[in-house]
N, C-alpha and C positions, 0 to 999 in steps of 0.2 A: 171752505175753511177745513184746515187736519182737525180730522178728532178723532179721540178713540171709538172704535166699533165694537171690540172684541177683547176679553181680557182671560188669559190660560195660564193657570199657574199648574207647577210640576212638584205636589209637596214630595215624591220620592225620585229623586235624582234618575234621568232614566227609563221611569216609569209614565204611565199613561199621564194625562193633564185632565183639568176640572176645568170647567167656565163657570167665571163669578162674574156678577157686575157690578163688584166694587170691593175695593181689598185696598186693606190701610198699610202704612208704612213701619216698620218696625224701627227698634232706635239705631240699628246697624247698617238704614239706608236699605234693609232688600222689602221686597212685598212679604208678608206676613206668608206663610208655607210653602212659599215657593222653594223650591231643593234643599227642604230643613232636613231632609232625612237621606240616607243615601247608604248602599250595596258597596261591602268589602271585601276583598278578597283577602287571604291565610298573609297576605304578605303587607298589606295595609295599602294597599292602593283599590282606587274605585273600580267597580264592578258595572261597566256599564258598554252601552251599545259599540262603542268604538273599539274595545280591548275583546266582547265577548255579545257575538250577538243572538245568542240564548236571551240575551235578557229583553229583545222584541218579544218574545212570546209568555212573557210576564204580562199581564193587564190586570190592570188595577181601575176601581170603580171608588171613587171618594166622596163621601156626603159630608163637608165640612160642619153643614147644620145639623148633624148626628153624631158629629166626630168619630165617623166610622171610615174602614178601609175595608175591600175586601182584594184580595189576590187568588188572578186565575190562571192557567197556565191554559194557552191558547189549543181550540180545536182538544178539549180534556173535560174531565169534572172536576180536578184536582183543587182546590180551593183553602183561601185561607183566610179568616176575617178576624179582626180584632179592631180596640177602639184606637183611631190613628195616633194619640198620645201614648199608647201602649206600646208601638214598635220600637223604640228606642231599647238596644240590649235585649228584644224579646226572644228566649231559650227557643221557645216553639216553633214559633216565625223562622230565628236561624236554624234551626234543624229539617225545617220543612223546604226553606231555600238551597240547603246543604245538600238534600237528598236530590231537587229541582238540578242543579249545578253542577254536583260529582264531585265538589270543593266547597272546605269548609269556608261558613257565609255571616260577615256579621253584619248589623245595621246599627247606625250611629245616628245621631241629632247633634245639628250644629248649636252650639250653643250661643255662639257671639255673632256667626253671621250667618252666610247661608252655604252653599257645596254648588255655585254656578264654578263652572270650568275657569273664570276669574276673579272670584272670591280671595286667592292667595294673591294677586296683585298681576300688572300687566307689566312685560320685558319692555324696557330694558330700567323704568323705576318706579316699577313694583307702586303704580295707583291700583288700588283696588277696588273691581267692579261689579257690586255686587246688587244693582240695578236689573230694572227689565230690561228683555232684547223687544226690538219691534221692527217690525215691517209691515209696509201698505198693502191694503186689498186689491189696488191696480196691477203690485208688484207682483201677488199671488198668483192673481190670473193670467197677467204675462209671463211668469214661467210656467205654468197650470201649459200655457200654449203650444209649449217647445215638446210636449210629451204627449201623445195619444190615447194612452189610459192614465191618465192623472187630472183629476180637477183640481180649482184652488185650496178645498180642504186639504187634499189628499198631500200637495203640497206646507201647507200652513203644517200639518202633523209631523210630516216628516223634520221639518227646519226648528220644532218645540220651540216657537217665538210664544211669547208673553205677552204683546199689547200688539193689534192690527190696527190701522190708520186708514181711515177711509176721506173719502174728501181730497186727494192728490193724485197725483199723475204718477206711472209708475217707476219706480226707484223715488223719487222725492225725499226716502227717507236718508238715501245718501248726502243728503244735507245737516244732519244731524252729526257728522262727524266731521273734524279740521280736515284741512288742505296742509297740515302743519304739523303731523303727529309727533309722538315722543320719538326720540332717535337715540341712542348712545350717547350721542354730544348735546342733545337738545331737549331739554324737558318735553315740548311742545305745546299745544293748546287743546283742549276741547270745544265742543259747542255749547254754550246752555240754552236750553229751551223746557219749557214751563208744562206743564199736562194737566189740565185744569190749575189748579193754584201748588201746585208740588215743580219745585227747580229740580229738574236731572242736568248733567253731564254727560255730553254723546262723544264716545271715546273713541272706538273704533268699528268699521267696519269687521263683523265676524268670520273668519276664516273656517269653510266650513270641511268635513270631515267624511270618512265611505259612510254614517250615521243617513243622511238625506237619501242615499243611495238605497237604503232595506225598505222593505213594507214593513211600517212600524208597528205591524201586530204579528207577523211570522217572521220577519229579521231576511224574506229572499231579495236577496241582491241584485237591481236592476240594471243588464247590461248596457254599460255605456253612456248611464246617468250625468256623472262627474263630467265625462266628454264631451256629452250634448250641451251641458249647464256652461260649461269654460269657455266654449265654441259664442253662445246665444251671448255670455253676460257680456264677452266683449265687444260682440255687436249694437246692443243695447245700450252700454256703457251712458249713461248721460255724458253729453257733451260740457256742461257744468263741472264734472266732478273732476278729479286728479287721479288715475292709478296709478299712482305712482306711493299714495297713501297707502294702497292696497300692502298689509304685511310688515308693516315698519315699525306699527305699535308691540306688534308679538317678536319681534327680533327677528323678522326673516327681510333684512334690505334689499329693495331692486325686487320683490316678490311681483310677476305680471301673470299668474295664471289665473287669473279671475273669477277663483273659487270661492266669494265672497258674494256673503247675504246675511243683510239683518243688523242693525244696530247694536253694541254693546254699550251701557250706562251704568252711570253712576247717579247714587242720589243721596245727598250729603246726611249725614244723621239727624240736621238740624228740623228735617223734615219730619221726624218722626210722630209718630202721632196722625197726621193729615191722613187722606185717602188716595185711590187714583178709581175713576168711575167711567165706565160706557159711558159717551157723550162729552167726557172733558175736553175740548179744546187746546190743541197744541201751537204753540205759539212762540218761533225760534228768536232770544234774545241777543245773541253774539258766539263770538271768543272770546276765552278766558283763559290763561293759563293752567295747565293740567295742576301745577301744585299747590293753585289756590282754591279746589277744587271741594275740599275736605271740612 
């Protein structure tokens, strides 16, 4: 039977991840601190691993039951702590990241939802996904396999997924998204399936970025990651699945490079209030139409 193993939220966009083993819903559909906070740059776009990979050597240590944060700049003493409801607009923190960067640095909290990369809605009709990503522990270790120095964590850290699935076979979690995505001409369908007593929406397969590719505490870039991963995932490919899904939801049609890993979800507001706990049981109820989703 799937069920959750493992659950990692990222309350600073970006930044290092916490393990809890249980985290409630907010009323916007995301897990409670997961990317409430997040790194701006002078022009108001995000400050993160993909545009600037200084920010691998940011680590952050989070004690939600203290409501503390501390910030350390890797292989340094440099450090920065405050209490994590403090970082929103805090003078100090941006001067201290300012100095870190070479460019002035603000930090923001989301107010209504959260800063996942589709929070602002997925192409080409703008559903917004502001759900856990997940992927299975068979999944982990079968790419953990394709690499010589990389075990399952070392991959789980690099992919900053949110909920592991233990109990399936690997890729399994490719079932969590349609054979029927959104298109230009087609609304599409999602999937719903339930984790423990909480409905999400498995929207699309994640399109992943050079982010997987750094060691996620010094940002060095491993040659030939992307290459190895594109090469294996279409080897691997469930004979189940369709790639032809692959990239349809994000607006890139006919996408076949198989740069893809991890579920993206949605989980309706109605939710809000419930939990999602180590040990919830996943349990896949259908198709649905993406725009009844809400």
């Amino acid at each position: 039977m799937a069920a959750v193993s493992r659950i990692r939220l990222y309350p600073v966009k970006s930044l290092s991840g916490v393990d809890v083993d249980s985290v409630p819903i907010s009323d916007s559909g995301r897990m409670r601190y997961d990317r409430e906070y997040a790194l701006f740059s002078e022009d108001g776009t995000y400050v993160n691993g993909r545009q600037n990979k200084l920010v691998h050597e940011i680590n952050t240590t989070v004690d939600l039951s203290a409501n503390t944060v501390e910030f350390k700049i890797y292989d340094t003493d440099r450090t920065f702590s405050c209490g994590l409801d403090e970082i929103n607009s805090n003078s100090e923190l941006e001067e201290w990241l300012t100095d870190f960067f070479g460019e002035p640095i603000t930090v923001e909290r989301a107010e209504q939802s959260n800063f996942t990369d589709s929070a602002g809605g997925i192409a080409p009709i703008r559903v917004t996904a502001t759900g856990p990503t997940l992927v299975g522990e068979e999944t982990l270790a079968e790419v953990a396999s394709w690499y010589e120095d990389l075990d399952a964590d070392a991959i789980f850290r690099r992919l900053r997924t949110n909920v592991v699935i233990s109990g399936v076979e690997p890729f399994w979690e490719d079932k969590l998204y349609s054979n029927t995505p959104a298109t230009r001409r087609n609304p599409g369908t999602g999937v719903e399936f339930t984790v423990g007593n909480v409905t999400h929406y498995g929207i699309m397969c994640k399109p992943r970025c050079v982010v997987p590719s750094r060691n996620p505490e010094t940002g060095e870039r491993k040659t030939n990651f992307a290459k190895k991963f594109t090469e294996k995932r279409k080897e691997r490919f469930p004979e189940w699945a369709d790639v032809e899904t692959l990239g349809t939801n994000m607006d890139r049609d006919g996408v076949k490079d198989y740069y893809y890993l991890t579920v993206v979800t949605r989980i309706p507001s109605r939710e809000s209030g419930k939990e999602i706990a180590v040990g919830d049981e996943i349990s896949i109820e259908g198709e649905v139409p993406l725009l009844q989703t809400h």
